[in-house]
VOKOLMI-371445 format. One line per field, with one value per residue (C-alpha): residue in one letter; y, z, x. Coordinates in steps of 0.5 Angstrom, whole numbers. Each point is the difference from the previous one (the first is absolute). Layout:
BEGIN
r <- (A ...) $
c2 <- (Y ...) $
c3 <- (Z ...) $
c1 <- (X ...) $
***
This chain:
BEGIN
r <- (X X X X X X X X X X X X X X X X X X X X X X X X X X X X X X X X X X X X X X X X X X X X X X X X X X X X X X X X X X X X X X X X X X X X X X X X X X X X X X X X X X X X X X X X X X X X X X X X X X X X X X X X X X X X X X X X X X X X X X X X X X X X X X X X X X X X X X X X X X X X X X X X X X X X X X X X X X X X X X X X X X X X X X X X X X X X X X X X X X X X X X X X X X X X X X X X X X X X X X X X X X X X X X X X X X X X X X X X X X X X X X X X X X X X X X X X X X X X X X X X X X X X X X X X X X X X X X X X X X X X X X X X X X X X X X X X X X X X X X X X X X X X X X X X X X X X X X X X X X X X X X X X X X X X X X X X X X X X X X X X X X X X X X X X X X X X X X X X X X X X X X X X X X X X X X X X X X X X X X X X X X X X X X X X X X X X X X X X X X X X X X X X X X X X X X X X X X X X X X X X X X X X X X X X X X X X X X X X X X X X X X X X X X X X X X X X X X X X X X X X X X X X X X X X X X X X X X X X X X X X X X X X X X X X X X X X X X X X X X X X X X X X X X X X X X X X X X X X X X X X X X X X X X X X X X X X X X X X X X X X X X X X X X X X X X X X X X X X X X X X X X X X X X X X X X X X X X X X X X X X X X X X X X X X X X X X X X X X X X X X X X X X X X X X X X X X X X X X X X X X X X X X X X X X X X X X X X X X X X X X X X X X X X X X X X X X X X X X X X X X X X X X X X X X X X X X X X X X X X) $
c2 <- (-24 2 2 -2 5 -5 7 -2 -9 -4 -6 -6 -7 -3 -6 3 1 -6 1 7 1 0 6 1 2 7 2 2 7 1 5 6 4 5 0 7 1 2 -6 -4 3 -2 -6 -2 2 -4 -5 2 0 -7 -4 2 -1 -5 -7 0 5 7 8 4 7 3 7 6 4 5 -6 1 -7 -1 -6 -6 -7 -6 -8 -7 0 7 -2 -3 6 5 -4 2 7 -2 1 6 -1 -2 4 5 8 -1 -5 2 7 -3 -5 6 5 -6 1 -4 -7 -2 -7 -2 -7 -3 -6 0 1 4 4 3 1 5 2 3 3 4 3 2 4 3 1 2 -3 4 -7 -4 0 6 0 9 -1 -2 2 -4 -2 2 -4 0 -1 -2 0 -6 2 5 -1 4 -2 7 -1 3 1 -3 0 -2 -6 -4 0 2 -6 -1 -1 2 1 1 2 5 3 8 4 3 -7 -1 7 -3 -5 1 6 -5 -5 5 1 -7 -3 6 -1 6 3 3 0 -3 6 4 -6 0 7 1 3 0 -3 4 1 -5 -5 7 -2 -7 -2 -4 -2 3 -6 6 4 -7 1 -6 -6 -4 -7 4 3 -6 -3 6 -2 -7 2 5 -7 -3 4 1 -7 -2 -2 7 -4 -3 7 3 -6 1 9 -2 -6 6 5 -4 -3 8 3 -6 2 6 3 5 4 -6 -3 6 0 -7 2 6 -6 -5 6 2 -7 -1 7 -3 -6 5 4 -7 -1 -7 -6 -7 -5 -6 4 2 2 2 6 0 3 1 4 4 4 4 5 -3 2 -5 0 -6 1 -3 -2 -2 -6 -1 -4 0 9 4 4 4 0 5 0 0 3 -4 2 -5 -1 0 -7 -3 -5 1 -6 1 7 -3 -5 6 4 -6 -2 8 2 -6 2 4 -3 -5 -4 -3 -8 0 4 1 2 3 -4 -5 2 -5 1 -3 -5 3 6 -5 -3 7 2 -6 0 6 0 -6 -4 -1 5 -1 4 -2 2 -2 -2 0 2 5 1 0 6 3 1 2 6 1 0 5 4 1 1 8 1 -1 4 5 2 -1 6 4 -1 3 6 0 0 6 4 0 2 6 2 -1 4 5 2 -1 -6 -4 -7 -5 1 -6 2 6 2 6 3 3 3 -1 4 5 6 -4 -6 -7 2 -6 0 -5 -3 -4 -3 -1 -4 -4 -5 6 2 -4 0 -4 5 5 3 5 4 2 9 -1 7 2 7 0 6 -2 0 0 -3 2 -3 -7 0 0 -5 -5 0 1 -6 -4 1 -1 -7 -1 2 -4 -7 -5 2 -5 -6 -1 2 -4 5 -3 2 6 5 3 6 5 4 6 3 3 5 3 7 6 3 1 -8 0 4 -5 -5 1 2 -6 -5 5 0 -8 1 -4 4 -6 1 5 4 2 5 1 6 0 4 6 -2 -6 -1 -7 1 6 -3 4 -3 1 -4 2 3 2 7 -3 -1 -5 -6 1 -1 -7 -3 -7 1 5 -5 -5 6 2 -8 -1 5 -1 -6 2 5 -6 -3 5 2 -7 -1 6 -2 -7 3 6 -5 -4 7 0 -7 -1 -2 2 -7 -1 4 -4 -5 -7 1 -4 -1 -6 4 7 -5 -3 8 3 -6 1 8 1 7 1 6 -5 -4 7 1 -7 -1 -6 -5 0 0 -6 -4 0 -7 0 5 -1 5 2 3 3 3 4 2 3 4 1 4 3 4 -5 -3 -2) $
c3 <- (5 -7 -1 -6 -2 -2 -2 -6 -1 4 4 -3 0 -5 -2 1 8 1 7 0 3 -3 -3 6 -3 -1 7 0 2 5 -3 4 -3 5 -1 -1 -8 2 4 -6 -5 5 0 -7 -1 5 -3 -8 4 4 -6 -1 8 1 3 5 6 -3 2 -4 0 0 -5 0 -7 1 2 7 3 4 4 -1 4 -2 1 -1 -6 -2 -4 5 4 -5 0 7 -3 -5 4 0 7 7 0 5 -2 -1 -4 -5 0 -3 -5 -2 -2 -3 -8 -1 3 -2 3 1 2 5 0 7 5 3 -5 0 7 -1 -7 3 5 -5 -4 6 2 -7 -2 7 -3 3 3 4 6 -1 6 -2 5 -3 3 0 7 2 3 4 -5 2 -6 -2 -5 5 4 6 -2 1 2 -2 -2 -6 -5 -7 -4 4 -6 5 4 7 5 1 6 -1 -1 5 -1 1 -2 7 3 -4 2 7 -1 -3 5 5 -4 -1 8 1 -6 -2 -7 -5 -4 -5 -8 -2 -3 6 4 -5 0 8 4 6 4 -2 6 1 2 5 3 1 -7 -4 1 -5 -5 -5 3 4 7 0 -4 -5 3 7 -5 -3 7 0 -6 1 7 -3 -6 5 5 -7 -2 7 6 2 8 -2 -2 6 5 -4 1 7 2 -3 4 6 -2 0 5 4 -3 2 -6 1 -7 -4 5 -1 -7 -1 5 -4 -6 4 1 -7 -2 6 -2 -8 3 5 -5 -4 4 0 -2 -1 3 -5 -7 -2 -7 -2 -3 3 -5 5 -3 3 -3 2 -4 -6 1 1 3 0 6 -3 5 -1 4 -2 5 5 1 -3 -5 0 -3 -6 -1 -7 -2 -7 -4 0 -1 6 -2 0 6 4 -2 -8 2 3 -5 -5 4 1 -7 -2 7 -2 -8 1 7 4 4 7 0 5 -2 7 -2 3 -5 -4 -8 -6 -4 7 -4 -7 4 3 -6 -4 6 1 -7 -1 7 -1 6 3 3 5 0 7 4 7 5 7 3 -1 -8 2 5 -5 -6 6 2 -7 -1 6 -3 -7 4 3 -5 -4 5 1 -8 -1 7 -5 -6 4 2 -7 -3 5 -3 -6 1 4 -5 -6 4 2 -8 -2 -4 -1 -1 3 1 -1 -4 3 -3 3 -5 4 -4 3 -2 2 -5 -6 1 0 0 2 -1 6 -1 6 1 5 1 4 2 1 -3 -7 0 -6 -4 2 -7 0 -5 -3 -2 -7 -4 -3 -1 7 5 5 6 -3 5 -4 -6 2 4 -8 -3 6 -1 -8 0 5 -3 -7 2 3 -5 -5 5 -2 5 -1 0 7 2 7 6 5 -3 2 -6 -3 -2 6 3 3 -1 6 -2 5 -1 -1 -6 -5 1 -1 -6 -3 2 -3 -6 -1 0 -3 -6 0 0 7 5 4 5 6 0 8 1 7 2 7 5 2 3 -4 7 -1 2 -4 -7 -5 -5 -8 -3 -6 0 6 4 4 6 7 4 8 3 3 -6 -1 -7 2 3 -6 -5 4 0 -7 -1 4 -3 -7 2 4 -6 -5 4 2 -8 -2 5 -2 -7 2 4 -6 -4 6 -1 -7 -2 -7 -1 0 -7 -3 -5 0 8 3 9 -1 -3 4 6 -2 -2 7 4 -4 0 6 -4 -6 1 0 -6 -3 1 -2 -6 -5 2 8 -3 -4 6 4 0 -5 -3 -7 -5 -3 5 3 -6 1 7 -2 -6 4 5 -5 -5 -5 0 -8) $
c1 <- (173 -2 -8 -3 -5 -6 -5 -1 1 -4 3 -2 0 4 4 6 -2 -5 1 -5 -6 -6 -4 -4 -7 -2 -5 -6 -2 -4 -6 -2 -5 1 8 3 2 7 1 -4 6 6 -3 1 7 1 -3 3 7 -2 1 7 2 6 -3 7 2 1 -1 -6 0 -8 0 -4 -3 7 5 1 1 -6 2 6 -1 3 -3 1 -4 -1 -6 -3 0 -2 -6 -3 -1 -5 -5 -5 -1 3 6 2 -1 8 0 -6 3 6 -5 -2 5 4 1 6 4 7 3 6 2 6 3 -2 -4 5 2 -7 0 8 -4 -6 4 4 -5 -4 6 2 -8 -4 -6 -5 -4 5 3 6 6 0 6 6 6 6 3 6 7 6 6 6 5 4 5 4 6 -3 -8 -5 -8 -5 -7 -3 -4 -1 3 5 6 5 5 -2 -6 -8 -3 -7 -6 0 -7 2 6 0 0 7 2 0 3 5 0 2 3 6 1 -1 6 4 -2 2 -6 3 1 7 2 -1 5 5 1 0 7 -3 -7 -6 -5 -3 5 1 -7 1 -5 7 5 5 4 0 6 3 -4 -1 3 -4 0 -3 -5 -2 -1 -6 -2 -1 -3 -6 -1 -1 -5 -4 0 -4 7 -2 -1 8 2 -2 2 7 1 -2 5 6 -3 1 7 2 -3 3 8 -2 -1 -6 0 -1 -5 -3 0 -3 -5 -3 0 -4 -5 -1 -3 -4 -3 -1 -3 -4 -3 -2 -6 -3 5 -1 3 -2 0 7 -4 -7 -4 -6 -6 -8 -5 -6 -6 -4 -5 1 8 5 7 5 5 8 4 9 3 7 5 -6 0 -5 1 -5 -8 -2 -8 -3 -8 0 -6 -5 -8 -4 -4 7 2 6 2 -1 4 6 1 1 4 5 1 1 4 5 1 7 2 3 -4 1 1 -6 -7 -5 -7 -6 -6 1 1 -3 7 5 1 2 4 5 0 2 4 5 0 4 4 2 -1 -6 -5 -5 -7 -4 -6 2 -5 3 7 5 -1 -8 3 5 -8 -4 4 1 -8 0 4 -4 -7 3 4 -6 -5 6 0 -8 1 4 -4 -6 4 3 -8 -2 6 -1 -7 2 4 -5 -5 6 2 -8 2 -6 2 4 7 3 7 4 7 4 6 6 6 7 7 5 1 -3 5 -2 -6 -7 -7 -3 -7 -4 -6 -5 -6 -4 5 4 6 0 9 0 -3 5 4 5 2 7 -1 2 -2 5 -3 -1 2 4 -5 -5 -6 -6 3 3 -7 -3 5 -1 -8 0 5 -5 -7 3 2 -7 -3 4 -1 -7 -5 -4 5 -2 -8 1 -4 5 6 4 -1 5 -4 1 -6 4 6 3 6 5 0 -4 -4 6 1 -8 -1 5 -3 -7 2 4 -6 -4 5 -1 -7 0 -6 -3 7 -1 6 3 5 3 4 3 -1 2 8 -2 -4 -3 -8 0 0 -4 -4 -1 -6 -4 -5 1 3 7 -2 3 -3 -2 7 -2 -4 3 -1 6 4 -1 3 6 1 0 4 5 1 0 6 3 0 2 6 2 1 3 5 1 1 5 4 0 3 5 3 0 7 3 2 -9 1 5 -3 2 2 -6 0 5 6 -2 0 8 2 -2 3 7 0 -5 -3 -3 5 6 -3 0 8 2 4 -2 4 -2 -7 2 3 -7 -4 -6 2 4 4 -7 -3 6 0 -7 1 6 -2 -6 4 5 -5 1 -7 -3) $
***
C-alpha cells in the first residue's frame, strides 16, 4: 500500500476520472449562540480543512495548537465523516473536547478501504493519540520452537521475528505458560534445550539427560534416526494428535511391560505422565474448535477490560487480560472493535475469531486480516454451543479480573493518601519514582528508577542508569545518586510538557521522590533538583533501621527533624514495598550487566566478526582461548571465514593490530 498525503489537493471530478463522485455540497452548521468559543474555532478548522478531505476511503488525523495528534479515524469517505463534526452541538463531552482543542487536520487517502483500516492502526500505535481507543499493553507473545536447520533440532521459548528454519507453536499467552510446558515437554520427548554451540562442544552428558529431561544425541546416547522419532512425536502433540501421541506411548509401554521389559516401561510411563499434567494444567479445552482466539469485554466504573483467550490444536494456551485506555462514554462494542485492529497490528491471527459483542468493522476486520494472512479469517459472535461456551467463560473471566483490579486500585488510592498525609505532601500523589543504586566496590555500577502509581507499579516506566562519571570515586554512593537524578531531571526538563495536556494520562512529571538511603543520599538529592530549579517535587529518603531491621526505617524529609512512622502504619508497609522493589530491580540489573562483563568473549572486539563468523570460530575451535592459538591457516580452513578475516583474527591475537 502506498498513501497519498491529500493535505493539500483536493480530490476532484475531472475528465480524466469521469467515474468521481460528485463534490458533495458544503453543510450547513448548525448555529448555536450558546456554543463554547473553542468548540466554535475547532469548528471552523474543520470546516477550513472539510474542503480538501478525499471523497474516497482514507485516515484523518485531528492536530493540536502544539501538533500533538489529538485522534486519527479513518472512513469510507473521509469527507463525509469529518462532516459530522461540524456542528456546535450534540457531540458527547468527548467528542467536543476533541472539536475544541483541534488546530490542524491532515488526510491521507488509501486505495481501499482496507487499507485505511491497517493504516489507522498503525498510527494509533506509533502516535498514542490522546482521543483513541489505546491498547497500552503491547507485549509480544511467546512461542514453543523447535529448530529445523539441525540434524538433531532443539526446542525452545521464542520470541521476536521468526527468520530462523523450523516450527512455531503459538501464542502462549505468558512466559510461565511456555516454562511449564516446555518444562513437561522435556520429560515427555527427551528433546535437548540447549544451544548449538553447547552441543557441538559436549564430550559427555550434561545434567539433564541424568535427570530424565533429554535424551543426549550430542555425545551418541541416542542415535539420530531415534531422536528424530521424538521430535516428530513432540510435532505432533503440539500440532493437535495429542490423544495419537498419547495412545501410541501407552501401546509401547504395554509391549515392554509385556516382554518383561520394566525399565523402559517405566520410562514410557513417566512420558505418558508428563503430557497428562500439560493438558492438566490446560484447563478447559474444546472439543470442536481446533483454533480460536476468543476476545470478551467487561466494564465497570468507567474502566474496561478485555479478557483474550488462545486456542490452538483444541488446548488452551492460556489468556492475558488487557485494561485499554478509553472514554467512559464509549460502548463496549465501539472499545472492542478498536481493541482488535490494534491488537492484530503486528500479530498473527487465529483462522477463527469468537466475540462477546458485535463490533461495527466485522466485516472490514476479516477483509484486513485475511488479506494479510493469506487464507480466510473469520470474525464471529457465537449465539449457542460450545463456542457461545468458550466467550461466556471468557466474559466471565473479564468481570473479576476487572473488580479484582478495581479492589486493588482502591486499596492503591487509600496508600497513596496514607503516604501524602505521612510525609505532609498536600496534593495527590499520582506519580512515585524510587531511585536505588547497585554495584561492588564501584564496578559495573547502575542506577535504578521505579514508579509507582494508582495502578500500582508503573513497569514501563522503569530506567536504568549505566554510572558513567569519569571523575567519580569508586563507591561512591552519594555521587552516583547525584549523577542518576542530575541526568533524569535534565531529561525532564528538556521534554515538551505540554505535548500531552490529558488529565487521564499518567504524568510523567513525578510528585514524590522517594531515595533509599539515609541523610548524605538526601542532601544529594536536594541540591540536585535545587541546582535544576526544580522544587515543586517532595524529596524522601529513607535509612534503614538499626540492624537494618525492617520497621525501623528513619525517615528525612525537609523541613522536618528525622523522625519513623508507628510500626504497623500501612503507610510503612507501602514504603518497604516499594523499596524492596526498587533494590529488586537495581540488583537484578547490575547482575544482568556483570554477568554480560563475565561472558564477554574477545572475539565480541574484533571488527568485521559479527555472531555469524564468532558462531563458525567456536564450533570449529571450541574457545575463544583456541581461536587465540590457531595459526592463519586453520583459521583460514574454517566455513564462512575467508582469508581476510582470518587475517584480522590472527593479528588481533598476535599484537599486529592497525
Amino acid at each position: 500500500m502506498t498513501p497519498r498525503d491529500n493535505s493539500e489537493t483536493p480530490e476532484t471530478p475531472s475528465p480524466e476520472n469521469p467515474a468521481a463522485e460528485p463534490l458533495p455540497a458544503e453543510p450547513a452548521i448548525l448555529l448555536d449562540e450558546s456554543a463554547d468559543p473553542a468548540l466554535r474555532r475547532g469548528v471552523d478548522v474543520i470546516k477550513a480543512n472539510w474542503k480538501h478531505a478525499p471523497l474516497g476511503p482514507g485516515v484523518y488525523r485531528m492536530l493540536g495548537a502544539d501538533g500533538e495528534v489529538l485522534y486519527v479515524g479513518k472512513a469510507r469517505s473521509v469527507r463525509k465523516r469529518i462532516a459530522s463534526y461540524m456542528r456546535l452541538g450534540g457531540h458527547t463531552n468527548r467528542i467536543a473536547r476533541m472539536i475544541s482543542l483541534t488546530a490542524e487536520m491532515v488526510f491521507v487517502s488509501t486505495e481501499t478501504e482496507t487499507e485505511a483500516l491497517l493504516l489507522e492502526t498503525n498510527y494509533i500505535k506509533q502516535m498514542k493519540p490522546r482521543f483513541n481507543v489505546l491498547m497500552r499493553d503491547d507485549k509480544s507473545f511467546p512461542y514453543i520452537f523447535i529448530s529445523g536447520d539441525h540434524s538433531a533440532p532443539q526446542i525452545m521459548k521464542h520470541r521476536g521475528s521468526r527468520e530462523r528454519k523450523g516450527d512455531y507453536f503459538g501464542p502462549f499467552a505468558s512466559v510461565w505458560a511456555v516454562n511449564r510446558t516446555l518444562n513437561a515437554l522435556e520429560r515427555a520427548f527427551l528433546l535437548r534445550s540447549c544451544t548449538d554451540s553447547y552441543f557441538a562442544n559436549r564430550t559427555r552428558p550434561c545434567l539433564l539427560h541424568q535427570i530424565k529431561r533429554c535424551a543426549a544425541p550430542c555425545t551418541g546416547e541416542i542415535g539420530l534416526a531415534d531422536y528424530a522419532a521424538l521430535v516428530g512425536e513432540a510435532r505432533a502433540f503440539l500440532s493437535g494428535k495429542s490423544r495419537a501421541v498419547r495412545d501410541m506411548l501407552a501401546k509401547e509401554m504395554n509391549e515392554a511391560a509385556e516382554v518383561l521389559d520394566y525399565e523402559r516401561a517405566a520410562r514410557l510411563r513417566d512420558r505418558i505422565s508428563a503430557l497428562s499434567n500439560i493438558q492438566g494444567a490446560q484447563g478447559i479445552n474444546p472439543h470442536s474448535v481446533e483454533e480460536a482466539d476468543v476476545f470478551a469485554i467487561a466494564e465497570e466504573a468507567g474502566q474496561f477490560c478485555v479478557e483474550v483467550f488462545f486456542f490452538r490444536t483444541y488446548q488452551n494456551w492460556g489468556n492475558r487480560a488487557y485494561f485499554p485506555r478509553a472514554d467512559k462514554s464509549l460502548s463496549q462494542s465501539e472499545v472492542l472493535d478498536a481493541f482488535l485492529a490494534q491488537f492484530y497490528a503486528d500479530k498473527p491471527a487465529a483462522r477463527l475469531l469468537l466475540l462477546s459483542h458485535e463490533i461495527e468493522d466485522r466485516e472490514l476486520l476479516e477483509r484486513a486480516l485475511s488479506e494479510r494472512a493469506g487464507h480466510r479469517i473469520e470474525v464471529a459472535v457465537p449465539q449457542r454451543g460450545e463456542k457461545k461456551d468458550l466467550v461466556d467463560h471468557a466474559t466471565q473471566n473479564a468481570r473479576e479480573t476487572l473488580g479484582r483490579k478495581l479492589a486493588e486500585g482502591a486499596s492503591q488510592e487509600k496508600l497513596l493518601a496514607g503516604l501524602a498525609a505521612a510525609f505532609g505532601i498536600e496534593d495527590t500523589l499520582r506519580r512515585i519514582e524510587v531511585y536505588d543504586n547497585s554495584h561492588i566496590m564501584g564496578t559495573n555500577a547502575v542506577g535504578a528508577m521505579i514508579v509507582a502509581g494508582p495502578e500500582g507499579f508503573m513497569k514501563t516506566h522503569y530506567r536504568t542508569f549505566n554510572i558513567k562519571g569519569e571523575d567519580l570515586t569508586p563507591g561512591d554512593d552519594f555521587g552516583m545518586m547525584r549523577e542518576v537524578l542530575r541526568r533524569r531531571f535534565t531529561r525532564l526538563a528538556k521534554e515538551d510538557e505540554g505535548a500531552n495536556q490529558d488529565p487521564d494520562a499518567f504524568p510523567q512529571r513525578p510528585d514524590l521522590v522517594l531515595i533509599d538511603g539515609g541523610k548524605g543520599q538526601f542532601e544529594a538529592a536536594r541540591t540536585v533538583l535545587a541546582d535544576l530549579g526544580i522544587n515543586d517535587v517532595a524529596i524522601v529518603a529513607i535509612a534503614k533501621g538499626l540492624d537494618r531491621e525492617a520497621g525501623r526505617e528513619t525517615f528525612f524529609v525537609e523541613g522536618k527533624e528525622p523522625f519513623r512512622l508507628p510500626p504497623r502504619d500501612p503507610a510503612l508497609y507501602f514504603v518497604e514495598r516499594l523499596r524492596d522493589e526498587a533494590h529488586r530491580f537495581a540488583i537484578g540489573t547490575h547482575r544482568a550487566r556483570r554477568k554480560k562483563e563475565f561472558t564477554r568473549s574477545p572475539l565480541d572486539e574484533i571488527a568485521g566478526v559479527g555472531p555469524a563468523r564468532k558462531r563458525a570460530l567456536l564450533q570449529a575451535f571450541g574457545t575463544a582461548k583456541a581461536v587465540s592459538r590457531a595459526g592463519l591457516a586453520d583459521l583460514e580452513k574454517v566455513d564462512g571465514i575467508n582469508s581476510a578475516t582470518a587475517k584480522l583474527v590472527y593479528d588481533f591475537f598476535h599484537g599486529e593490530r592497525a
